[in-house]
C-alpha positions in Angstrom: -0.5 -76.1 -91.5 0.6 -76.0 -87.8 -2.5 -74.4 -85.3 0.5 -72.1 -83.8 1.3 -71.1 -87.6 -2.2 -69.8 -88.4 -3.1 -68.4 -84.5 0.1 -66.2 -83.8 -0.5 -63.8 -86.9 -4.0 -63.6 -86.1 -2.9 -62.7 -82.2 -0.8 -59.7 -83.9 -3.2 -58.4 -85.8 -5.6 -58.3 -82.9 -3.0 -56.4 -81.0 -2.0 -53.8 -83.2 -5.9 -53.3 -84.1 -6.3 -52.7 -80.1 -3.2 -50.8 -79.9 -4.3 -48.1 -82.9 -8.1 -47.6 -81.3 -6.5 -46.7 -78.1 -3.6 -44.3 -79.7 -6.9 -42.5 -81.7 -9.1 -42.5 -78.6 -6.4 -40.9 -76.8 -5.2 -38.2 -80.0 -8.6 -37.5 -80.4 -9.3 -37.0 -76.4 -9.0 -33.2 -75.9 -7.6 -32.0 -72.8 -9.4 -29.6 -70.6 -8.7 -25.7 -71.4 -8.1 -23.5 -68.3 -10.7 -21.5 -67.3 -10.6 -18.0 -66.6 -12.8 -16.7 -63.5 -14.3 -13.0 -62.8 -12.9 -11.5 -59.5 -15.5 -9.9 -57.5 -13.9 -7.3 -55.2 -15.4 -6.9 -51.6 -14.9 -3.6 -50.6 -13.8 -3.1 -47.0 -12.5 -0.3 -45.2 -10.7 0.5 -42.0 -7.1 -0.4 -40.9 -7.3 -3.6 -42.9 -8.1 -2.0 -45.5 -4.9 0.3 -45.7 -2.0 -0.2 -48.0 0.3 -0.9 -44.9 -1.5 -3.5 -43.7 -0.3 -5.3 -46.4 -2.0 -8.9 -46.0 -0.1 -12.4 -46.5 -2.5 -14.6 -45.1 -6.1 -15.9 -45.1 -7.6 -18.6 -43.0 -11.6 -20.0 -41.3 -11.3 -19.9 -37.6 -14.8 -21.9 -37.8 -17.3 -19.1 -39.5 -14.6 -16.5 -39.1 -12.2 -15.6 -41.9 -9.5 -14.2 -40.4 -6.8 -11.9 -42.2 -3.2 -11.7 -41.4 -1.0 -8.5 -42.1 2.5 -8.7 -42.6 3.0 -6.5 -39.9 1.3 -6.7 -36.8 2.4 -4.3 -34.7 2.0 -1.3 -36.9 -1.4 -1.6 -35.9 -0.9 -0.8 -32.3 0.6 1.7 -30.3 1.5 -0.3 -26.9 0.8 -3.4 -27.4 2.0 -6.2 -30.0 0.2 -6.2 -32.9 -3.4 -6.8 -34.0 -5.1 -9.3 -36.2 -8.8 -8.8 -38.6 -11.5 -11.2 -39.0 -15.4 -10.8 -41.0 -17.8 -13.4 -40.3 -18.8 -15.8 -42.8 -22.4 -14.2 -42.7 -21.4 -10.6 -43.7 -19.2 -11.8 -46.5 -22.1 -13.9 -47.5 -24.8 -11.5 -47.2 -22.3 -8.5 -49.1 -22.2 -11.2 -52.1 -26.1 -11.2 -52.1 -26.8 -7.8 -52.3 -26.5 -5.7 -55.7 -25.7 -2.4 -53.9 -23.9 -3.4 -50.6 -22.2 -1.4 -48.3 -18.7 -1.8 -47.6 -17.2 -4.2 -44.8 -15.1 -3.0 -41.8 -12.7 -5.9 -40.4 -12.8 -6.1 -36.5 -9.3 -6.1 -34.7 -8.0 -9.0 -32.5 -5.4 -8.1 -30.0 -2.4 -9.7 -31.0 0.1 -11.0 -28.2 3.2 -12.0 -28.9 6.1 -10.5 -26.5 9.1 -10.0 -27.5 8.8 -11.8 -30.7 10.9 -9.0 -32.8 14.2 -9.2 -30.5 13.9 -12.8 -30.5 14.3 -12.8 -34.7 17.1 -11.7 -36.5 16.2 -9.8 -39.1 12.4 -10.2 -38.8 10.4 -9.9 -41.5 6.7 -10.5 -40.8 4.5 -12.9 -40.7 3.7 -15.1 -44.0 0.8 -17.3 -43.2 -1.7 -19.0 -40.9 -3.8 -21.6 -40.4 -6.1 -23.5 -37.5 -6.6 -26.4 -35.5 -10.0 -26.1 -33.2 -8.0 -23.0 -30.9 -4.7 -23.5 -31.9 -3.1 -21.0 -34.8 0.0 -21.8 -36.5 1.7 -19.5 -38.6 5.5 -18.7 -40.5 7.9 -16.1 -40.0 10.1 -14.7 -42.7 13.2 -13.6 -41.5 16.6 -12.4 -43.2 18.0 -10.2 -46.4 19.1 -10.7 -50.0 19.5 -14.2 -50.7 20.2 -15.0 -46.8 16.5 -16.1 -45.9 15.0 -18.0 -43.4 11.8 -19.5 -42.4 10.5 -19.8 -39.1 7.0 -21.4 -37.2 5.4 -20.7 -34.3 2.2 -21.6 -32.3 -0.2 -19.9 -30.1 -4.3 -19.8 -29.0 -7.0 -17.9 -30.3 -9.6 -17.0 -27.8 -13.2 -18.5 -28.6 -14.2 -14.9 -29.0 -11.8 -13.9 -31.3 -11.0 -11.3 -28.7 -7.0 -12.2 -29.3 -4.6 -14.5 -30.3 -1.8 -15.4 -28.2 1.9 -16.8 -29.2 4.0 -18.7 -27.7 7.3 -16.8 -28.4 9.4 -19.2 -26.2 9.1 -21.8 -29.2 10.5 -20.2 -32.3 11.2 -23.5 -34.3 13.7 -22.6 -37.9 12.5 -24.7 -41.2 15.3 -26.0 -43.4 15.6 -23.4 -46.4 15.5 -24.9 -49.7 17.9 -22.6 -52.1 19.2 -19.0 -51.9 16.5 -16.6 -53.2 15.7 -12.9 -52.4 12.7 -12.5 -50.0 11.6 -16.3 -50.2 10.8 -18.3 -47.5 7.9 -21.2 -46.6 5.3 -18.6 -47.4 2.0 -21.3 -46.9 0.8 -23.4 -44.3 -2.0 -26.1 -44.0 -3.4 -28.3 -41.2 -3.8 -31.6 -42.4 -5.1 -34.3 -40.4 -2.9 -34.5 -37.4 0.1 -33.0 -38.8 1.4 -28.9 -39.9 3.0 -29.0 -43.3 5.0 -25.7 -44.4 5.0 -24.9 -48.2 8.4 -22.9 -49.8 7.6 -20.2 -52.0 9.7 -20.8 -55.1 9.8 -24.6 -56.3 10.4 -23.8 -60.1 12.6 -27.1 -61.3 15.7 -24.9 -62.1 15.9 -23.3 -58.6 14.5 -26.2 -56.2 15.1 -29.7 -58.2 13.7 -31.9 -55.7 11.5 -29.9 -53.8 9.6 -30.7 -50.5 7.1 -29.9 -48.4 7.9 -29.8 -44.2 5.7 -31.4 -41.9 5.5 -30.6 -38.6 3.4 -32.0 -35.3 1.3 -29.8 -32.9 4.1 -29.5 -31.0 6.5 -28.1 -33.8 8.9 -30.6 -34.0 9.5 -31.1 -37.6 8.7 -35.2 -38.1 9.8 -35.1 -42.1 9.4 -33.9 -45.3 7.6 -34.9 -48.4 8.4 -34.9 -52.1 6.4 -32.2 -53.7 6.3 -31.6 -57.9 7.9 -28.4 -59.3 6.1 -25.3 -59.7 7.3 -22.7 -61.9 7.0 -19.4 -60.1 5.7 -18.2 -56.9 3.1 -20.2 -54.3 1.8 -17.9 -52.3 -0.8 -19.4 -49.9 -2.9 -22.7 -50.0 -6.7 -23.7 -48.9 -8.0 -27.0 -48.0 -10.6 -28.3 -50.6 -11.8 -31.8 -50.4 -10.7 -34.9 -49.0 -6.5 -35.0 -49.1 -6.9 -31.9 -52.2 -5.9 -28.5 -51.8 -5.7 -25.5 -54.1 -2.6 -23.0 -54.6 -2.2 -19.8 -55.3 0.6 -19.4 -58.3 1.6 -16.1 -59.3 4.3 -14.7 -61.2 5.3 -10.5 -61.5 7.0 -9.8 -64.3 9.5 -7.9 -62.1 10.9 -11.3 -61.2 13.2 -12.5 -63.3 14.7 -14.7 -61.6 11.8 -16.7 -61.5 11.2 -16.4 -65.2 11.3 -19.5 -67.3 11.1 -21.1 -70.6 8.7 -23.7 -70.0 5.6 -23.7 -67.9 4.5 -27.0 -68.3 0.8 -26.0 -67.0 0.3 -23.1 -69.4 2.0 -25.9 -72.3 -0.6 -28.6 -71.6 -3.6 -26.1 -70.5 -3.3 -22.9 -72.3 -3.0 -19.7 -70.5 -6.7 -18.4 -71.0 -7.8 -15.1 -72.9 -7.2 -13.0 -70.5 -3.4 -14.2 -70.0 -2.7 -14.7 -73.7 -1.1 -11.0 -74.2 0.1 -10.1 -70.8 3.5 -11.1 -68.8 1.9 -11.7 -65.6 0.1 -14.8 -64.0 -2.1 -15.4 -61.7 -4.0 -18.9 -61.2 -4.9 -21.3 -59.0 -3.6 -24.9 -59.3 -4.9 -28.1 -57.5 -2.9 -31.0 -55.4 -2.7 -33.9 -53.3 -1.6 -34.6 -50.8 -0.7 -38.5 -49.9 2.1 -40.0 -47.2 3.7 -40.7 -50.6 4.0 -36.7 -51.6 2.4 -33.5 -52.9 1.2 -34.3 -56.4 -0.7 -31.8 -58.8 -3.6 -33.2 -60.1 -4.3 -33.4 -63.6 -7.0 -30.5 -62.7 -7.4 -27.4 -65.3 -5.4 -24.6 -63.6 -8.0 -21.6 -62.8 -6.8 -18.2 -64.1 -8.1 -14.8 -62.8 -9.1 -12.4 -65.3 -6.3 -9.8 -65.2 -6.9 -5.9 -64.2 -4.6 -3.7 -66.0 -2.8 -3.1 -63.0 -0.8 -6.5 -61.2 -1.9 -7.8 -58.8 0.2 -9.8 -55.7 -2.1 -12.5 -54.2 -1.0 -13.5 -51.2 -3.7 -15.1 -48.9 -6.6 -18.0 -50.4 -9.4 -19.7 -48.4 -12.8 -21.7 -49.9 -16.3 -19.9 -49.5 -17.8 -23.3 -49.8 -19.7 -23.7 -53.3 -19.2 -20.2 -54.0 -15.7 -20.2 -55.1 -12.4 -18.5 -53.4 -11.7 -15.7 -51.5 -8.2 -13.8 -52.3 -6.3 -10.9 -50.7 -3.7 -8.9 -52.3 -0.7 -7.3 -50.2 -0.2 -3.5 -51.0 0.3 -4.2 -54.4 -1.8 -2.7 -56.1 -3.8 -2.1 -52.9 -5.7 -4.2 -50.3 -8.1 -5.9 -52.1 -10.4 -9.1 -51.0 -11.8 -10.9 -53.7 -14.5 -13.8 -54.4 -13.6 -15.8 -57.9 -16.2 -18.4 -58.9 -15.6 -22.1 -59.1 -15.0 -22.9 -62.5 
């Protein structure tokens, strides 16, 4: 009998014995269930604390966390606005104690002349982020479905005693569909380069979504392919590396943004607390390459739900401790620690 005769049978065999051990390994290999977190409220009090400040955005100015209200201005009388900041220490030392007292956000003068007049249709700010003294932040702008994004720059001082913009450089971002009261509602500082995030990526309202990238000077310098997200993406905080963790939230109110497959909740479950309620609220991991904005094949991190919803709007790390969260008005202020999984 020919060699090749005996040899190619025995070559199959082999590969189909190889092929079935790794189709078992891989049925049998179980996929990681979300996790659903605790959410620690930090009580504060003050302006920052009231419904009308109505918070969209968190970020560390070095050991400072400093909170963004929609709405500057309704937070002075004759001048243009003011800004909140805790230290990292006092957050720190509130999570240590077992009966602390609450915390009282210190302003920062907030300049910024003539900003309003210069935006048609203004409607707050959405997000900020730093480099060393820079801040960046978006604008939302607009009504209905006719919405528009918008970034501008400015300096903090080294004191936190204010933050300046420059309202001479006002710079649009390309909108992505027509959708009620969405614009690019994140922002991160990522090596070099200022990338913008659009609020609603779900595949049947942004198909190809992507994220904006921007230089220190605001001129936008691309765009990069970014995966679909059902829902809402709220705000975004640097983890490790190139990785980065979003907020994504959906309010049953929204039905525009409902959908019949969340491929997340499909592969990972929805967690206990999710399981018999319409809302969601998670975090979700990417990566970020000069190839795109990838989620990672990371368990999503729930919240354990209040009976009340809640609209999470600004997200920063407290390093080994977990994430800090703010809410809008809805159902109040609230700042929040959630544990690392």
């Amino acid at each position: 009998m020919n060699k090749r005769t005996v040899i190619f049978p025995l070559v199959v065999i082999v590969l189909f014995i190889i092929a079935f051990l790794a189709w078992k390994h891989g049925a049998n290999k179980t996929i990681p269930k979300a996790s659903v977190q605790p959410v620690t409220q930090i009580q504060i009090d003050g302006p920052a604390a009231e419904s009308q400040a109505e918070l969209s955005g968190l970020a560390w100015y070095g050991k400072n966390l400093v909170l963004l209200p929609q709405y500057p201005g309704r937070f002075s009388e004759d001048g243009d606005g003011t800004l909140f900041y805790l230290t990292e220490t006092e957050i720190a030392a509130y999570l240590d104690n077992n009966n602390p007292a609450s915390l009282t956000p210190r302003p920062i003068e907030f300049v910024a002349p003539g900003l309003e007049e210069k935006i048609s249709d203004y409607q707050g700010f959405e997000s900020i982020d730093f480099y060393e003294d820079q801040v960046f932040l978006t604008i939302e702008s607009g009504s209905g479905t006719d919405m528009m994004g918008h970034i501008i720059k400015g300096e903090i001082a080294p004191d936190l005693s204010t933050i300046t913009l420059d309202t001479t450089n006002i710079v649009d971002i390309p909108t992505q569909a027509k959708s009620a009261n969405h614009s690019d509602e994140s922002i991160l500082v990522l090596e070099d380069k200022v990338i913008t995030f659009y609020e609603v990526i779900g595949k049947q309202i942004v198909p190809s979504p992507v994220a904006h990238v921007f230089d220190f000077e605001l001129n936008l310098i691309g765009t990069l392919p970014m995966d679909n997200l059902e829902y809402r993406l709220t705000d975004t905080a640097l983890a490790e590396g190139n990785e980065f963790w979003a907020i994504n939230y959906f309010f049953p109110g929204d039905v525009d943004l409902a959908t019949t497959s969340d491929p997340i909740s499909e592969k990972y479950g929805t967690g206990q607390s999710q399981s018999d309620q319409q809302q969601i609220e998670r975090l979700v991991k990417f990566e970020f390459s000069t190839s795109g904005i990838h989620l990672l094949d990371v368990s999503p991190v729930y919240l354990m739900l209040d009976e009340e919803v809640r609209n999470w709007e600004g997200l920063v790390m407290l390093d080994e401790r977990g994430f800090l969260m703010a809410t809008d008005k809805y159902p109040s202020t609230i700042l929040a620690l959630i544990p690392v999984p």
